[in-house]
C-alpha positions as CSV (number, residue, x, y, z in Angstrom):
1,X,1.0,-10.3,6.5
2,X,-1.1,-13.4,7.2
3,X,-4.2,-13.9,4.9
4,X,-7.4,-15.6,5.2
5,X,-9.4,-17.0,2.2
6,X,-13.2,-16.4,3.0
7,X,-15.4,-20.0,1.8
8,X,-17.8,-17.5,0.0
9,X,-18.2,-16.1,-3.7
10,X,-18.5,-12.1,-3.1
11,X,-20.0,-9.2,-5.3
12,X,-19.3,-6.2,-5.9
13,X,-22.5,-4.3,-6.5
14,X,-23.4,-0.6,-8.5
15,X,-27.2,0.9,-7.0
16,X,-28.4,4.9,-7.6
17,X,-26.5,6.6,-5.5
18,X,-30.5,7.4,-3.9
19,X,-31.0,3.9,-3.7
20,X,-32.3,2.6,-0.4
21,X,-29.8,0.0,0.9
22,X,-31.7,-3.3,0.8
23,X,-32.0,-5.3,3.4
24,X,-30.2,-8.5,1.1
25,X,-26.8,-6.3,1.2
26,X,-25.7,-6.4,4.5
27,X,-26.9,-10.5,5.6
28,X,-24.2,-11.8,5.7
29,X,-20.4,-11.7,8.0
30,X,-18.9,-9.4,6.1
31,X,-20.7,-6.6,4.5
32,X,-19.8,-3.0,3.1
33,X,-21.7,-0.3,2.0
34,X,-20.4,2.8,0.7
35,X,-23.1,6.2,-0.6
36,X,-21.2,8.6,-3.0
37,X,-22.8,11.0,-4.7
38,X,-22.7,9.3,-8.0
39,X,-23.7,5.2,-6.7
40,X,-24.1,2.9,-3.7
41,X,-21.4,0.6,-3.7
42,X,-21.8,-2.7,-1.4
43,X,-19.7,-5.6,-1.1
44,X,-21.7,-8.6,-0.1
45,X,-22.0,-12.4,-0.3
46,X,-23.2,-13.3,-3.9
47,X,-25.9,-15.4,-3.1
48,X,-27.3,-12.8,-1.5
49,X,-27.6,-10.6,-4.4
50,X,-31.2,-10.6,-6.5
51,X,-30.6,-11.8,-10.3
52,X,-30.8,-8.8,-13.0
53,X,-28.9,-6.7,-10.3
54,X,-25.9,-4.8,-11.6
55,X,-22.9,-6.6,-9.9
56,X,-19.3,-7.6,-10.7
57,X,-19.8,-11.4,-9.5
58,X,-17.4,-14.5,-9.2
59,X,-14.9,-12.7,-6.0
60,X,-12.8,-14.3,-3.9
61,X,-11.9,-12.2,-0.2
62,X,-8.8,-12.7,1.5
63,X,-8.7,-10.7,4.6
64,X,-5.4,-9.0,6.5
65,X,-5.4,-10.8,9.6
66,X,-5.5,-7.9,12.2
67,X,-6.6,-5.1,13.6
68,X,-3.6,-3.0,12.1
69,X,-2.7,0.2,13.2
70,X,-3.4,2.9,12.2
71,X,0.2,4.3,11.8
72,X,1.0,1.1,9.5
73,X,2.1,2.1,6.5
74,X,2.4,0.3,2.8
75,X,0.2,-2.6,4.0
76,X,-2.3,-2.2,1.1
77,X,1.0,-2.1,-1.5
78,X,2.6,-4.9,0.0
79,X,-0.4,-6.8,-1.4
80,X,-1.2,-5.2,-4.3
81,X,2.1,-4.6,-5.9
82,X,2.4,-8.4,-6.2
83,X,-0.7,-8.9,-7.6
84,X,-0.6,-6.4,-10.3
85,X,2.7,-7.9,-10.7
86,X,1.5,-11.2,-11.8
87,X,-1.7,-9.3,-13.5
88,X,-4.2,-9.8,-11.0
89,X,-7.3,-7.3,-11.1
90,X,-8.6,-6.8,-7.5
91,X,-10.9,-4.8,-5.6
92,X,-9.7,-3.5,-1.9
93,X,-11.6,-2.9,0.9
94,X,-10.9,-1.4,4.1
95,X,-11.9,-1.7,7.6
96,X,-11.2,0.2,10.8
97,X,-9.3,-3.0,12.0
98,X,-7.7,-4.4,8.2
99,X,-8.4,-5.1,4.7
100,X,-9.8,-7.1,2.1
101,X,-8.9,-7.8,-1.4
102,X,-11.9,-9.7,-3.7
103,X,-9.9,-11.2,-6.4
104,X,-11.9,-13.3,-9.1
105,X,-12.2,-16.8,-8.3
106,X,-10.2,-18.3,-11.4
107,X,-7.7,-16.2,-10.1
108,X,-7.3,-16.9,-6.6
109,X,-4.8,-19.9,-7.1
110,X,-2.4,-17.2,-9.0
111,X,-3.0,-14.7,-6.5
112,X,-2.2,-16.7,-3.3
113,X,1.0,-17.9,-5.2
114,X,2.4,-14.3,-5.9
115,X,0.9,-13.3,-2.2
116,X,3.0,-16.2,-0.7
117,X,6.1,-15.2,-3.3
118,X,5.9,-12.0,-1.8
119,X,6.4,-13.2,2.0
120,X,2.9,-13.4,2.5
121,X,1.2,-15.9,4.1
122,X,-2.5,-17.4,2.9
């Protein structure tokens, strides 16, 4: 798989699941927003986010170069398996047309080493 590192520092944020989406989660490229019945999840740009809001901050994104079909299958642990392999926390994300992985940003050097150890390409 060919990976791209996004310039940006991403969060991954927690809001009542009721919670209105605000308007500061979807302003930037890449976006994701996600209602369950117990939170709304969004991925967004961290500079975006509003201080004292509940978010896992400091990501990295590499994103799958696609679209990938459908009928693909062990795309998501090609990339993970690796990573936990070398200790990596991440958060994955998918798309209709590929994924995502936020990694945290001191990590990213140690991830795109055990992605390219892997066969990957970043």
């Amino acid at each position: 798989m060919r990976l791209t590192v996004h310039p940006e520092r991403y969060a991954v944020v927690r809001l009542d699941p009721d919670a209105p989406v605000p308007g500061w989660a979807t302003a930037g490229a890449v976006s994701s927003v996600t209602r369950t019945a117990s939170e709304l999840s969004i991925v967004c740009r961290e500079a975006d986010v509003p201080a004292g809001v509940s978010a896992e901050r400091g990501r990295r994104m590499l994103e799958v170069a696609g679209p990938l079909a459908f009928t693909l299958t062990g795309v998501l642990a090609s990339l993970t398996v690796p990573l936990a392999a070398a200790e990596i926390s991440l958060f994955a994300l998918s798309t209709f047309e590929t994924d995502y992985l936020l990694v945290q940003e001191h990590d990213l050097a140690r991830a795109s080493d055990a992605l390219r150890r892997a066969g990957h390409t970043v």
